[in-house]
C-alpha positions in Angstrom: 15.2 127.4 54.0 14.1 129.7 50.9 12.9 132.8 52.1 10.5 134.7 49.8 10.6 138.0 48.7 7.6 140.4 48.2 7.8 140.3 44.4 7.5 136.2 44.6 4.6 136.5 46.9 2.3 138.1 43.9 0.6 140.2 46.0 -1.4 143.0 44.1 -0.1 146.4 45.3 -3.9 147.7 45.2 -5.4 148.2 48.7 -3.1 146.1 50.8 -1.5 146.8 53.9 1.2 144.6 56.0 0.9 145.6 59.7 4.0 144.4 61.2 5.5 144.3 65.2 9.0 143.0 66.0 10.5 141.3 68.8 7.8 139.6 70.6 7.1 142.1 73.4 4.5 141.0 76.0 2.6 144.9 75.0 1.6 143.1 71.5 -1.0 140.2 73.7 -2.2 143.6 75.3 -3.0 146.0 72.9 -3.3 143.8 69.2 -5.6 141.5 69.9 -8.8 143.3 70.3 -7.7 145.6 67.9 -7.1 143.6 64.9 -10.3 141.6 65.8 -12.2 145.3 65.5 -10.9 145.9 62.7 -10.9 142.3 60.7 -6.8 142.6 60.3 -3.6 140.2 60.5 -0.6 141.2 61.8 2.3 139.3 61.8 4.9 139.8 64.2 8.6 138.8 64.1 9.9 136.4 66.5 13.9 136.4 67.6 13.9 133.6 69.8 17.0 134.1 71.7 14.7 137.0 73.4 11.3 134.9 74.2 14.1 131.9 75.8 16.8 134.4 77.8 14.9 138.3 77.8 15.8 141.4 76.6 17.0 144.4 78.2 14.1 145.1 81.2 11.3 144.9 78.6 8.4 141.8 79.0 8.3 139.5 76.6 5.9 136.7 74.9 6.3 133.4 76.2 6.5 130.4 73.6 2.7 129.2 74.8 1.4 132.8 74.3 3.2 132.8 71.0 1.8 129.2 69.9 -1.4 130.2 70.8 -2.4 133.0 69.2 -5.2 133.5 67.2 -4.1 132.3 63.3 -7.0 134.2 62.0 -5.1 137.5 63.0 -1.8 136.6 63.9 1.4 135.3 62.1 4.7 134.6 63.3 7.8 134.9 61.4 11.7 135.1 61.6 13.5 137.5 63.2 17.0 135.6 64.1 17.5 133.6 67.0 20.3 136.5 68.3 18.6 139.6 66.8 22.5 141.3 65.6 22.8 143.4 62.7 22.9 140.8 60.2 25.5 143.0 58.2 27.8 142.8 60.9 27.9 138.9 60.9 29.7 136.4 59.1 28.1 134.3 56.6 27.7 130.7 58.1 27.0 132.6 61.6 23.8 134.1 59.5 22.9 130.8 58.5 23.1 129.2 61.4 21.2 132.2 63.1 18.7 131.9 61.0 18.6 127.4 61.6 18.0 128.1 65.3 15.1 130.4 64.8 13.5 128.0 62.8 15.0 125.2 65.1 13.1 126.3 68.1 10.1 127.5 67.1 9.7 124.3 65.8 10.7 122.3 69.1 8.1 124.7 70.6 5.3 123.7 68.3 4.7 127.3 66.8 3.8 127.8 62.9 5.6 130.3 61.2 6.4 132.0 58.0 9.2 131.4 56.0 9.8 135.4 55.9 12.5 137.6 57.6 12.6 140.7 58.6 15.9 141.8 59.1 17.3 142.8 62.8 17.8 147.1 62.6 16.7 146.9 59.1 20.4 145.8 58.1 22.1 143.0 55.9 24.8 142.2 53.4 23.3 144.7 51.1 26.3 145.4 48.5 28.0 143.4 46.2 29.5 140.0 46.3 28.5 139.9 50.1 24.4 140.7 48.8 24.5 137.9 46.7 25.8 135.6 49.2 23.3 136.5 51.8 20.5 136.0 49.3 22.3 132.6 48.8 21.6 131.8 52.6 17.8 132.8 52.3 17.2 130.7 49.4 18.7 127.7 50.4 
């Protein structure tokens, strides 16, 4: 399950942009579509999958189909969690196993992703002993 960093990526820092959208809302088939085609861009947007499979809050979201079958020349999917909670929050074996069933069903739903995470709220083991464990997790 290693999950790259930007600095093992070697992208060059000159001219590049990442446009990124999280959750999976049902707004991003709206609005991204014809705008990244205008503009000859990729997005990639960050799928938790226990939202697409059981909704969140009153807000519309993606369906797996509409996921799988967006265009690759400007879309990428990539790991968000299956639960979406503040990974920081979480025990260790309930991040891996988090992070398992993300890959788990987007795989059983036939959708390509990204071995890359963005974190839920921007949050994880970020100190310490506990930092070096999480990294553990991603690298495995």
């Amino acid at each position: 399950m290693h999950l790259p960093f930007f600095s093992e990526l070697h992208i060059s820092t000159k001219k590049n942009i990442i446009i990124t959208f999280d959750d999976g809302y049902r707004n991003n088939l709206e609005y991204l579509p014809s705008l990244l085609k205008k503009y000859n861009l990729k997005a990639t947007i960050f799928i938790p999958t226990g939202f697409i499979e059981n909704g969140y809050k009153n807000y519309q979201m993606m369906t797996f189909d509409e996921i799988r079958n967006l265009d690759k020349k400007y879309f990428e999917i990539a790991l968000h969690t299956h639960t979406h909670e503040n990974l920081k929050n979480r025990s260790f074996d309930l991040i891996e196993k988090d992070l398992e069933k993300n890959m788990q069903i987007l795989d059983a739903h036939g959708i390509a992703y990204s071995k890359v995470l963005a974190y839920p709220y921007g949050k994880y083991p970020n100190k310490g002993k506990e930092k070096t464990v999480f990294f553990s997790i991603l690298k495995k």
